[in-house]
C-alpha positions as CSV (number, residue, x, y, z in Angstrom):
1,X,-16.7,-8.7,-26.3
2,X,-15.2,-11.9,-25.6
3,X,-14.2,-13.6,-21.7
4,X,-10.6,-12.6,-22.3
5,X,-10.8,-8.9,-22.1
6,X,-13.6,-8.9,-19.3
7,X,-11.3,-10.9,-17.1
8,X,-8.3,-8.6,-17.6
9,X,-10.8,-5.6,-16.8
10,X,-11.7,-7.7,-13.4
11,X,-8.3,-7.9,-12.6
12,X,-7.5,-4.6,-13.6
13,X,-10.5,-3.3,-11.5
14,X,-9.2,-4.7,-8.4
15,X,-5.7,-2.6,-8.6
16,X,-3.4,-6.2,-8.2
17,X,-0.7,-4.6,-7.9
18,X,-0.9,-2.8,-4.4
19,X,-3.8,-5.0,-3.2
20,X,-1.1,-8.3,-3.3
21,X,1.8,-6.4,-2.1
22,X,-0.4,-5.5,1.0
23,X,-1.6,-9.0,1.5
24,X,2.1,-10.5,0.9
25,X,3.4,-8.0,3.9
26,X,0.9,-8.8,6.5
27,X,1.1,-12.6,5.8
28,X,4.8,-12.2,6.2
29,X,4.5,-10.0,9.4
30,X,2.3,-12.8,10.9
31,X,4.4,-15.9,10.6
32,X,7.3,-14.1,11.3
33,X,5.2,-13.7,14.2
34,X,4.7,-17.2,14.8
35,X,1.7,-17.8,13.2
36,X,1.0,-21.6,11.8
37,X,1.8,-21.0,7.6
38,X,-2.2,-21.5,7.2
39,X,-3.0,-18.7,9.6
40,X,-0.2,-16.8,8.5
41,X,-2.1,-17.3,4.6
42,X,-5.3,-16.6,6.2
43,X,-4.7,-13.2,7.2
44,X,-2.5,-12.1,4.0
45,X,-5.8,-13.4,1.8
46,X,-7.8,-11.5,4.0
47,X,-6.0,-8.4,3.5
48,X,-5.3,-8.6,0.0
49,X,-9.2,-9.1,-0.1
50,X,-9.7,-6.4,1.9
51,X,-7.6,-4.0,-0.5
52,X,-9.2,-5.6,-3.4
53,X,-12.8,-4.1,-2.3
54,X,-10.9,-0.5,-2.0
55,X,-9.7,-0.8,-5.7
56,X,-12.8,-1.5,-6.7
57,X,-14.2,0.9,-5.1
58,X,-11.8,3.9,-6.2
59,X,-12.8,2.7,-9.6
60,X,-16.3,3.4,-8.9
61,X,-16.0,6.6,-7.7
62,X,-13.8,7.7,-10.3
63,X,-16.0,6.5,-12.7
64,X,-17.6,9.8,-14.6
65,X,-13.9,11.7,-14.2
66,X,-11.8,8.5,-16.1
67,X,-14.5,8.6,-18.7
68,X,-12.8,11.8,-19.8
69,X,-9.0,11.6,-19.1
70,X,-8.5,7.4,-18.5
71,X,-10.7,5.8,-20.8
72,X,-8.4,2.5,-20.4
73,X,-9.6,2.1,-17.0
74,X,-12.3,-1.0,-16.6
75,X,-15.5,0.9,-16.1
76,X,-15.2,3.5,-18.8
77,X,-14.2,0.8,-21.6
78,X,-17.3,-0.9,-20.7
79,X,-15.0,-3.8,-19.4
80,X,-16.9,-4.3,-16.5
81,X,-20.1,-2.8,-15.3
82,X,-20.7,-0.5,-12.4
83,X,-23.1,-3.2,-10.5
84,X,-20.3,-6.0,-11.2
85,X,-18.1,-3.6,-9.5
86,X,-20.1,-2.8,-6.5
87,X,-20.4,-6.6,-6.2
88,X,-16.6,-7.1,-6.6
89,X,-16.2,-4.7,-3.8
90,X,-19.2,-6.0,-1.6
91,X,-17.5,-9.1,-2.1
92,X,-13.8,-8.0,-0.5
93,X,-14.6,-6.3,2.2
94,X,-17.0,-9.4,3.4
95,X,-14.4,-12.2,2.9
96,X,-11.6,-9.6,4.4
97,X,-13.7,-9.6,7.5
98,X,-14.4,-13.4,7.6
99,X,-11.1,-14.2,7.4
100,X,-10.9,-11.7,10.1
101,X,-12.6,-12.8,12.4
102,X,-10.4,-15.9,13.0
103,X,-8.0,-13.9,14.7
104,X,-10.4,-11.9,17.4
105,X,-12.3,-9.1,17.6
106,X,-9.1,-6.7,17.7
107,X,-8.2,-8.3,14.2
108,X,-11.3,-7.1,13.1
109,X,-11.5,-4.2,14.6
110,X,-8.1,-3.5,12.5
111,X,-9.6,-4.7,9.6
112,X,-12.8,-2.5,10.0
113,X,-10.2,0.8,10.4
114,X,-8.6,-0.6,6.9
115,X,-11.8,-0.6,5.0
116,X,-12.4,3.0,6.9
117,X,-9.1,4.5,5.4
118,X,-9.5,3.0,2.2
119,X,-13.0,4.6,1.8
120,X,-12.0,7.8,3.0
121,X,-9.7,8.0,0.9
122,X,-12.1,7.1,-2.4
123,X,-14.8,9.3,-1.5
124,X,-13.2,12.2,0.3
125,X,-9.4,12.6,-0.2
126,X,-8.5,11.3,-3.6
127,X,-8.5,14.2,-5.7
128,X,-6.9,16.3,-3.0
129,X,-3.8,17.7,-1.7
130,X,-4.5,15.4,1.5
131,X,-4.5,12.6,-0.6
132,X,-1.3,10.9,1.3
133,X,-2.9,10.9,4.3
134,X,-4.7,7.9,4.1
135,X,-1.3,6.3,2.5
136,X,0.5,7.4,5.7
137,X,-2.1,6.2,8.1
138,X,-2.9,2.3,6.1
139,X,0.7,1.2,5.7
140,X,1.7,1.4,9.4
141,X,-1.6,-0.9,9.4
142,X,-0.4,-3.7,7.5
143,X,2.6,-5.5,10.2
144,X,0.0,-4.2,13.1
145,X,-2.3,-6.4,11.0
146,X,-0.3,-9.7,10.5
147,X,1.3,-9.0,13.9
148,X,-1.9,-8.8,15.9
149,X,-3.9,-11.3,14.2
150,X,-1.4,-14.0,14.9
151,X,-0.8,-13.0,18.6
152,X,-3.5,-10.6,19.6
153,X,-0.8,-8.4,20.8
154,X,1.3,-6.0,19.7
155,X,4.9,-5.4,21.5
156,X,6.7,-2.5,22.8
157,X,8.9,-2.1,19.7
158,X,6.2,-1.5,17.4
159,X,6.7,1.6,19.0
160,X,9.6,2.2,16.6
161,X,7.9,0.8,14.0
162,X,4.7,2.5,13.4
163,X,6.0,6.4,13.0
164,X,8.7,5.2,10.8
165,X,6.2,3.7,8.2
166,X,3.4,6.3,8.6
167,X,7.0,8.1,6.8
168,X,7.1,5.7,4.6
169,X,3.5,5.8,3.4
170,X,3.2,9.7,2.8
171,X,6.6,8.7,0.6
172,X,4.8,6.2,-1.5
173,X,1.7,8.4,-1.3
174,X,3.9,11.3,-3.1
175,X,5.6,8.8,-5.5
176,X,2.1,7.8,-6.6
177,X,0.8,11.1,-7.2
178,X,4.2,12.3,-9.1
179,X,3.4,9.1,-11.5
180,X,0.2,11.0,-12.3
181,X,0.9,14.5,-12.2
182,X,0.6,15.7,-15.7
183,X,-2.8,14.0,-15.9
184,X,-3.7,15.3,-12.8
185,X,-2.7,18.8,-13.5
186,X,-4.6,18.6,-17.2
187,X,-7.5,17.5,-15.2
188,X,-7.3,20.3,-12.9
189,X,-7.2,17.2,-9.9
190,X,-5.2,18.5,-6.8
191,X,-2.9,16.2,-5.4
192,X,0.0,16.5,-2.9
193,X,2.5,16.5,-6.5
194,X,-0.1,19.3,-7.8
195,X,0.4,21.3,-4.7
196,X,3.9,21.2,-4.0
197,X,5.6,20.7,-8.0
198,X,6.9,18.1,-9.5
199,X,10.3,19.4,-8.2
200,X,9.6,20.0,-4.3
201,X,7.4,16.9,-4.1
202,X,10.5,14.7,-5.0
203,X,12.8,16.2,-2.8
204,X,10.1,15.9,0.4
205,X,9.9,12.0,-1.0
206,X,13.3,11.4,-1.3
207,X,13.6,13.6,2.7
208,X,11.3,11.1,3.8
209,X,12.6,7.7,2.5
210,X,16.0,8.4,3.2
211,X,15.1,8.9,7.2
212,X,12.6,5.5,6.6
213,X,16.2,4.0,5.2
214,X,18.2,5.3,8.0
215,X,16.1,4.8,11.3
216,X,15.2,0.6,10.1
217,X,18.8,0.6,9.5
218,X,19.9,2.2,12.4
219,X,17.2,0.8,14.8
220,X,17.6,-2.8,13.5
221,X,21.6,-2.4,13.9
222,X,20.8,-1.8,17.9
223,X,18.2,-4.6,18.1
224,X,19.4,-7.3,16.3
225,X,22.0,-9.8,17.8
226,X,23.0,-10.4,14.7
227,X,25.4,-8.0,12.5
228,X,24.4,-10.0,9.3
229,X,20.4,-9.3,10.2
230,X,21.1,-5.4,10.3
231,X,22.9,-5.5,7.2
232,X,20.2,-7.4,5.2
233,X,18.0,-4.2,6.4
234,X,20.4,-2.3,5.0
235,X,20.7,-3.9,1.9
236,X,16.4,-4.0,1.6
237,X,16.5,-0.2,2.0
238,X,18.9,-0.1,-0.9
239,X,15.5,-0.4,-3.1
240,X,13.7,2.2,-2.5
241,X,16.3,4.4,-3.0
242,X,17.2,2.8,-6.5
243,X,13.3,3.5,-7.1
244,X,13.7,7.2,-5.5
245,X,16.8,7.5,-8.2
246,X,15.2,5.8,-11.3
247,X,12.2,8.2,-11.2
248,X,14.3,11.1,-10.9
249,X,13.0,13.4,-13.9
250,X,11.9,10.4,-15.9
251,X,8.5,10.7,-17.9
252,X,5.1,8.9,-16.4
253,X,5.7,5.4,-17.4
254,X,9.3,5.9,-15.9
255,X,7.8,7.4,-12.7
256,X,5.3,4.6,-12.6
257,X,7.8,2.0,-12.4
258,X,9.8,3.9,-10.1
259,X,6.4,3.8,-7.4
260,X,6.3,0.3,-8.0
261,X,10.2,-0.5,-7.0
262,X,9.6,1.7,-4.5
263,X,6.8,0.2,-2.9
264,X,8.4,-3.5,-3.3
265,X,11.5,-1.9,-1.2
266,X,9.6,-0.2,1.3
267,X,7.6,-3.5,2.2
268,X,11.0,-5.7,2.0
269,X,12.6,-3.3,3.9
270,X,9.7,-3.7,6.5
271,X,9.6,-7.7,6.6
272,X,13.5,-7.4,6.8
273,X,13.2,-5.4,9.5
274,X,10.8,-6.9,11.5
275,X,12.6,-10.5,11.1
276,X,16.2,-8.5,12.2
277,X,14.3,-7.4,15.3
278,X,13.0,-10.3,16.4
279,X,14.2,-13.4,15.4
């Protein structure tokens, strides 16, 4: 088997998709912040790496299952091999915590919880109907991440910000499990889609991202100075909702694509929000 393919199943491995988006928000979060552009770098490579070793690691564990019902995914298609994988993973979670530990113990205290989430999620959760949790609990993690590691502080008005993305996460969480839900069910896998139907677990996701829409809009309307700030906010949570709308009773690849707009909105909706408030 040639470089090519053994590269793509590196990349694959790592889940780039998710892993970058999370790095791209907290490096956001922490120059809006006021961190330098290096720093600001720093700690979005550090939490991209960071998500990187999770991937990895969810691959591991899921391992002997995909074997059966995904054998596209790295490990099964021989790709790459389980002790390269441990090593890619090894490998995140160290350089996530060096670049860490620039920013002070709380940073990597923060850091450490992120790794904890992730892994609870791999080896205890995944596979459940509690599955979102660990969705609900990491993405309020990701601005407290930038934020904190560029001021070793966090202000009052996170306040606001934290419950309405632990909302936003158990969306995404159930967006992500409706992209799989056939699969799941054929697998006999429980999930939060599984448990509620395909039906109910959109409606509770579109519940959810439509009060995630409306209190960053609203909130952001009564903090900023600026009436043009607050409607850029409303304009970012525009996305999610086209995502929310295009997966609408659309096959897996449709709902797939949906997850990913969906995700892109939530975390520009975020970043807008968090620049309204405060700049």
């Amino acid at each position: 088997m040639g470089i090519g393919p053994r590269l793509a199943g590196l990349v694959r491995l790592v889940h780039p998709f998710p892993s970058i988006l999370d790095g791209l928000v907290s490096g956001a979060v922490a120059y809006l912040a006021g961190a330098p552009p290096i720093d600001a770098f720093r700690l979005g490579l550090a939490m991209t790496a960071l998500q990187f070793g999770i991937g990895a690691t969810n691959d591991i564990v899921d391992a002997p299952r995909d074997a059966g019902h995904k054998p596209g995914k790295p490990i099964p298609a021989h790709l790459v091999s389980t002790p390269v994988a441990r090593a890619v993973a090894v490998a995140g979670f160290g350089l996530g915590l060096v670049l860490a530990s620039a920013s002070g113990v709380p940073t990597v205290a923060v850091a450490i919880a992120v790794i904890a989430i992730g892994l609870a999620y791999d080896f205890l959760l995944k596979g459940t109907a509690w599955s979102w949790l660990p969705f609900a609990v990491g993405i309020p993690i990701l601005p407290v991440f930038g934020w904190l590691g560029a001021t070793g502080t966090l202000p009052p008005v996170f306040g606001i910000l934290v419950p309405v993305a632990v909302a936003a996460g158990a969306a995404l969480a159930i967006a992500n499990a409706l992209a799989d839900v056939e699969r799941d069910q054929a697998a006999g896998t429980a999930s939060i889609a599984t448990a509620l139907g395909a039906g109910r677990a959109w409606a509770v996701q579109a519940g959810l991202t439509s009060v995630v829409v409306v209190a960053a809009v609203g909130s952001a309307a009564i903090l900023s100075a600026s009436t043009g700030r607050a409607l850029l906010v409303a304009i970012a949570g525009c996305v999610p909702l086209a995502g929310l709308a295009f997966g609408r009773g659309g096959g897996a690849e449709r709902r797939e694509r949906a997850w990913q707009i969906e995700a892109i909105g939530i975390a520009a909706l975020g970043v807008t929000w968090i620049w309204a408030a405060f700049s």
